[in-house]
C-alpha positions as CSV (number, residue, x, y, z in Angstrom):
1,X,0.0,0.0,0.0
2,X,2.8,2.8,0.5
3,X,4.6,2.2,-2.7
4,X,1.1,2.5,-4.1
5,X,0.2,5.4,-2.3
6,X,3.8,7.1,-2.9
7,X,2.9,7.4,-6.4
8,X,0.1,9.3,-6.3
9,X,0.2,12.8,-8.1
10,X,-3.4,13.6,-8.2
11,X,-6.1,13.1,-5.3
12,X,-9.0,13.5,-6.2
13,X,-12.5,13.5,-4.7
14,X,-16.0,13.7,-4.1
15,X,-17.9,16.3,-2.1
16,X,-21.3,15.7,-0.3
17,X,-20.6,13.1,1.9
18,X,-17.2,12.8,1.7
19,X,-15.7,16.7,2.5
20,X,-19.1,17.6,4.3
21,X,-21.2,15.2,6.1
22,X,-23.6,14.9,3.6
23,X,-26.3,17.4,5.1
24,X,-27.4,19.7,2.8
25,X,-29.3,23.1,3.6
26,X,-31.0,25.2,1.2
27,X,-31.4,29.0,1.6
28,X,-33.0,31.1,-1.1
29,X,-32.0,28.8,-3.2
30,X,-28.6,28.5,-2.4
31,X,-27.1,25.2,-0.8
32,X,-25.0,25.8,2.1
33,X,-22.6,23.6,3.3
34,X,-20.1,22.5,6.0
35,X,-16.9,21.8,6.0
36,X,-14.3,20.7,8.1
37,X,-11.0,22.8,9.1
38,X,-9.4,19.9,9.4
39,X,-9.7,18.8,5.5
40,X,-9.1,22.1,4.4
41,X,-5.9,22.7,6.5
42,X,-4.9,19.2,5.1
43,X,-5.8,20.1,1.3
44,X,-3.4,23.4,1.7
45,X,-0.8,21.1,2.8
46,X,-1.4,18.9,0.3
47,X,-0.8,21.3,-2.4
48,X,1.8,22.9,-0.8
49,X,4.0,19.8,-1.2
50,X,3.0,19.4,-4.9
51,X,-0.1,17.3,-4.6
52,X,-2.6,18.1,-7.0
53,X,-6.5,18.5,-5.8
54,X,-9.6,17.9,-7.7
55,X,-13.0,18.0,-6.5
56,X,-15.7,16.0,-8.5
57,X,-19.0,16.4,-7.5
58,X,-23.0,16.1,-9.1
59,X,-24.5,18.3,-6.9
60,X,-23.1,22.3,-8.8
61,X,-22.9,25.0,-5.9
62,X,-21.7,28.6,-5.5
63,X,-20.3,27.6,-2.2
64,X,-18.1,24.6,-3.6
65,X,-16.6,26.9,-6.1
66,X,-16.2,29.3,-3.4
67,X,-14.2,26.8,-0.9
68,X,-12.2,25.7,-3.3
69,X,-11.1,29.0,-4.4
70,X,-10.5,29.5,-0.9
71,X,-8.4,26.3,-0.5
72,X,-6.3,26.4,-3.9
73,X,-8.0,23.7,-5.5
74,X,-7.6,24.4,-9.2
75,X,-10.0,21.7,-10.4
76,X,-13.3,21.8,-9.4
77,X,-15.6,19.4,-11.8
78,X,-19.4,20.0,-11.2
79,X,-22.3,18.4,-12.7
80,X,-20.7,15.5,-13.1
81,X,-23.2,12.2,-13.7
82,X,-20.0,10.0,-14.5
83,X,-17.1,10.3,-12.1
84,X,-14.4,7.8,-14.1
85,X,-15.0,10.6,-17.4
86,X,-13.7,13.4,-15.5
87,X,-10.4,11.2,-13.8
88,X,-10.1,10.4,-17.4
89,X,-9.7,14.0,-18.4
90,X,-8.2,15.1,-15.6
91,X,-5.2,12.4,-15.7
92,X,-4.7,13.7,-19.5
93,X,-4.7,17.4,-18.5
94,X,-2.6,16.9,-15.7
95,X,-0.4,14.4,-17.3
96,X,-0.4,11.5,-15.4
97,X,-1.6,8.2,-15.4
98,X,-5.0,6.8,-13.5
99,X,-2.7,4.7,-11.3
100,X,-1.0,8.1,-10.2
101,X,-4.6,8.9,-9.2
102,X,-5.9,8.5,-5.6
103,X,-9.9,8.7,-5.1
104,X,-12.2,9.5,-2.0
105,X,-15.9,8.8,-2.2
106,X,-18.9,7.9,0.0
107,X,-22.0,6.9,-2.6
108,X,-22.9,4.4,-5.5
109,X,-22.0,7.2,-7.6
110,X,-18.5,6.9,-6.8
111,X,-18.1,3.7,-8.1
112,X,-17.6,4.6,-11.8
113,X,-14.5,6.5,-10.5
114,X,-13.2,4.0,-8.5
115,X,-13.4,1.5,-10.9
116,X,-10.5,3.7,-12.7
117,X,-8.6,5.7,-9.8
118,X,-4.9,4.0,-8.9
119,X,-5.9,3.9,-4.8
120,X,-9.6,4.4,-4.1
121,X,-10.7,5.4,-0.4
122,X,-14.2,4.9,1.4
123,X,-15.0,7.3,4.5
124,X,-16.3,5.6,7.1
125,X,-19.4,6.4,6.8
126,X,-19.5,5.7,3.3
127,X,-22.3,3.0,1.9
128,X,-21.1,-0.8,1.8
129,X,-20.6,-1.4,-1.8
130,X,-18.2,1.6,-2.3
131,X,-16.4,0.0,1.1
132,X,-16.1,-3.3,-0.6
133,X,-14.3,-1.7,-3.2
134,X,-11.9,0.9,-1.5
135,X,-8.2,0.5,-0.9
136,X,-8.4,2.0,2.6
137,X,-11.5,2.7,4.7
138,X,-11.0,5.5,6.6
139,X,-11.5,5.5,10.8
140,X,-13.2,9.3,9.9
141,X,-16.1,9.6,8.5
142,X,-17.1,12.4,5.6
143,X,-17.1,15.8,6.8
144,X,-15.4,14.6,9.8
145,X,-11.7,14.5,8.6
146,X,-11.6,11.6,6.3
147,X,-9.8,13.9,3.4
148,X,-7.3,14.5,6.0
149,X,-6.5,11.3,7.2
150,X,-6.2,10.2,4.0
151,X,-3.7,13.1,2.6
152,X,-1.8,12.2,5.8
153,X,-1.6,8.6,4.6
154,X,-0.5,9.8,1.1
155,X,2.0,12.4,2.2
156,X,3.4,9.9,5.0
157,X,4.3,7.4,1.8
158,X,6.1,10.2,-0.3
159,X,8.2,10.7,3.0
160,X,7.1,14.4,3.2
161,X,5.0,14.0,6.4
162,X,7.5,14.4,8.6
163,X,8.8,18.1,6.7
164,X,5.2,19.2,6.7
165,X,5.2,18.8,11.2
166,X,9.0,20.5,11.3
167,X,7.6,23.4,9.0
168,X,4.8,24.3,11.8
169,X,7.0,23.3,14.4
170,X,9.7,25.5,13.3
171,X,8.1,28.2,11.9
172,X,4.0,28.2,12.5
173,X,2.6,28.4,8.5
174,X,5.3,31.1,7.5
175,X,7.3,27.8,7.6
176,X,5.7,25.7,5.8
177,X,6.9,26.5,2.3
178,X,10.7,26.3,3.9
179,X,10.1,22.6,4.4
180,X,8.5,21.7,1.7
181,X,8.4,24.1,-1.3
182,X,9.5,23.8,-4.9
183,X,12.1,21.7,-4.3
184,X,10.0,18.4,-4.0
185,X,10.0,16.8,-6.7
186,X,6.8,15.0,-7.6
């Protein structure tokens, strides 16, 4: 599982239900949403050590675009009824293969993706026939840190983990970027 997981470029990954709980309120006719610090903090790290980000999600809302924004994410795919036709593009726009792909998702509608991703992981809360088919389950469930314990897991195969702790230890976020900047390779 960690040479697997330290070849993944790209993480990719599904929204409702996976980085919010699944709730979904609607206020004049906007959805609103909850997420947890704990992804996002873990998605900016992430990216900061040159792991891509994509979000893939059915459900179109102003306020994933917006969090995304927020976090860095550069690909945000929305309206999406087939999740494995938007790892395809995104491996060929990103230039990578599907096995340097890593997937989180929670529903049946995940399974077309997984059934393409290099490392596919369930939250813990996720329905039984997407567990059946993950990689990794993880101990969080969706909305409750599961993107972060999973970016941990990635990050902790490439060796980086360890850089990404000394950066805040050192120098709080200010230090981040001195530990693990541009020069990782990826």
């Amino acid at each position: 599982m960690k040479d697997r997981l330290g070849r993944i470029k790209v993480f990719a990954m599904d929204v409702d239900g996976t980085l919010t709980d699944g709730a979904m309120t609607i206020y004049n006719g906007e959805q609103i949403k909850t997420f947890n610090v704990y992804d996002g903090l873990g998605i900016k790290l992430a990216i900061e050590c040159g792991l891509h980000i994509a979000w893939i999600t059915l459900n179109p809302s102003n306020t994933v675009a917006d969090r995304a924004k927020g976090l860095g994410v550069e690909d945000v795919y929305q309206s999406i009824r087939v999740k494995s036709d938007a790892l395809r593009e995104l491996a060929r726009s990103r230039g990578v293969s599907l096995d340097e792909i890593a997937y989180i998702g929670d529903d049946l509608n995940d399974l077309p993706a997984f059934s393409v991703a290099g490392f596919k992981f369930a939250p813990a809360n996720a329905v039984e026939e997407v567990k059946e088919k993950a990689d990794f389950v993880t101990s969080k469930a969706g909305g409750a840190g599961a993107v972060r314990e999973a970016i941990e897991m990635i990050l902790k195969a490439k060796g980086q983990w360890d850089d990404v702790v000394n950066g805040f230890l050192e120098n709080g976020e200010a230090g981040l970027a001195s530990k693990v900047g541009p020069e990782i390779v990826m």
